[in-house]
C-alpha positions as CSV (number, residue, x, y, z in Angstrom):
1,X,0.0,0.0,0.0
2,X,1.2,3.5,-1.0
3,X,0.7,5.9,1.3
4,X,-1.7,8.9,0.6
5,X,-1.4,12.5,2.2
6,X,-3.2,15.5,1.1
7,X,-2.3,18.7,3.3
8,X,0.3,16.8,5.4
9,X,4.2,17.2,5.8
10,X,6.3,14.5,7.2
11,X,6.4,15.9,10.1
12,X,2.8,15.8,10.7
13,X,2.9,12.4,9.4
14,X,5.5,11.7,12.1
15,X,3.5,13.8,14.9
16,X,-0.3,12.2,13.7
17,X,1.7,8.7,13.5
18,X,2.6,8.8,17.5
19,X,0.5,11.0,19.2
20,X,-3.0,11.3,17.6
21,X,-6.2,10.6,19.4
22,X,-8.8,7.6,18.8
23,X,-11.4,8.7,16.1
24,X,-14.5,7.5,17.9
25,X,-13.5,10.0,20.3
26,X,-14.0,12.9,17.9
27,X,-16.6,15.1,18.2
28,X,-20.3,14.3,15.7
29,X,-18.4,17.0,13.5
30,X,-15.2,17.7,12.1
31,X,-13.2,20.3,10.3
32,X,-10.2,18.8,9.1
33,X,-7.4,20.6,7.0
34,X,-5.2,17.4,6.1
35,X,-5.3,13.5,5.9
36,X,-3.6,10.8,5.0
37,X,-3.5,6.7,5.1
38,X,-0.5,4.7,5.6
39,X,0.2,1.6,7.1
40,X,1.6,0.6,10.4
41,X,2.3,-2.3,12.4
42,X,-0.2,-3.6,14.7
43,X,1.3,-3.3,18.0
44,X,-0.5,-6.8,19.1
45,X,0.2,-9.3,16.3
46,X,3.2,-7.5,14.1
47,X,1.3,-7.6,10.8
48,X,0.9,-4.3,8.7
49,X,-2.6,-2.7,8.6
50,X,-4.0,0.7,7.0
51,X,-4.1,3.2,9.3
52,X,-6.3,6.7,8.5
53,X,-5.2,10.2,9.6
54,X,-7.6,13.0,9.6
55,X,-5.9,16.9,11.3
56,X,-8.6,19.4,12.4
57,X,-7.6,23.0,11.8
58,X,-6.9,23.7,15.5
59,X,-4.3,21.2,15.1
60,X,-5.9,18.1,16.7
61,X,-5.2,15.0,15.1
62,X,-7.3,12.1,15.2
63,X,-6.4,8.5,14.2
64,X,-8.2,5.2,13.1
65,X,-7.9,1.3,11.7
66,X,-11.6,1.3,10.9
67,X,-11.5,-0.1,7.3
68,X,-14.9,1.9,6.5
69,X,-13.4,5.1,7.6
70,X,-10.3,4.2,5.5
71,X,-12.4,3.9,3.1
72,X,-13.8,7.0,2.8
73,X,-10.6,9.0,3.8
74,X,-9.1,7.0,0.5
75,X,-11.8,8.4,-1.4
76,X,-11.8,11.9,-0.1
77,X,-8.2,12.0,-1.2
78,X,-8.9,10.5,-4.5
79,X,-12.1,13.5,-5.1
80,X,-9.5,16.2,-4.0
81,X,-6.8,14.7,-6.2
82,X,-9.2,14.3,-8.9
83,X,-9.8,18.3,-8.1
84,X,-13.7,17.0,-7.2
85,X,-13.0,18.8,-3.4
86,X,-10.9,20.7,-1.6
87,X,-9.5,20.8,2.0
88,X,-10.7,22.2,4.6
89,X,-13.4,20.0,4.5
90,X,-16.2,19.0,7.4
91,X,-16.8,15.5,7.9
92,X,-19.5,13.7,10.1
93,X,-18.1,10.9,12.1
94,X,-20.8,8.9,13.4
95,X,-21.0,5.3,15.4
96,X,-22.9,2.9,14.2
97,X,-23.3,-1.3,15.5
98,X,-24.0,-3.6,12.5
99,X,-26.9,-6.4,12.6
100,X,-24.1,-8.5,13.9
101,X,-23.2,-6.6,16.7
102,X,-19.7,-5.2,15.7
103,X,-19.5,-1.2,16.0
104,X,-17.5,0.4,13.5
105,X,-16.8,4.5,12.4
106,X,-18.9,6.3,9.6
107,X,-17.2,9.7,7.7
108,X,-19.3,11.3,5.2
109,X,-18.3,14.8,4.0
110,X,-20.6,17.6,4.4
């Protein structure tokens, strides 16, 4: 996997990579200035695994492993890329539980 960053220098890369905060935490909205998915080891079994990094404007950065909110952040990247959007953008983060039980992380752009 490549990774993709739209707004972000390496050392927010480095920073968001070590010290960002759980995305379920965030707030219901978000007004986020850069992003980026890269992969990282998985501190509990060693394999690689996408990571997705979203940084609000106030500087607060927020990461996740939820493959749905990869997902989108991929395809955010790909619209601004594509010159479709443009950062800063809002996103909604919502928590939802599937019929099976498992919660995961929405993002849909406002």
């Amino acid at each position: 996997m490549n990774t993709i960053k739209i707004g972000m220098t390496a050392k927010d890369l480095i920073n968001a990579k070590t010290s960002s905060t759980k995305l379920q935490t965030a707030p219901e909205r978000i007004n986020v200035r850069a992003l980026a998915v890269m992969e990282d080891t998985d501190k509990d079994t060693g394999d690689m695994r996408p990571v997705g990094y979203l940084i609000e404007e106030d500087g607060t950065v927020y990461g996740t492993v939820s493959a749905t909110a990869i997902d989108t952040i991929s395809a955010v990247a790909e619209a601004i890329e594509n010159k479709e959007l443009e950062l800063p953008l809002t996103f909604k983060v919502a928590l939802r539980t599937s019929g099976q039980g498992r919660n995961f992380i929405t993002l849909s752009v406002e």
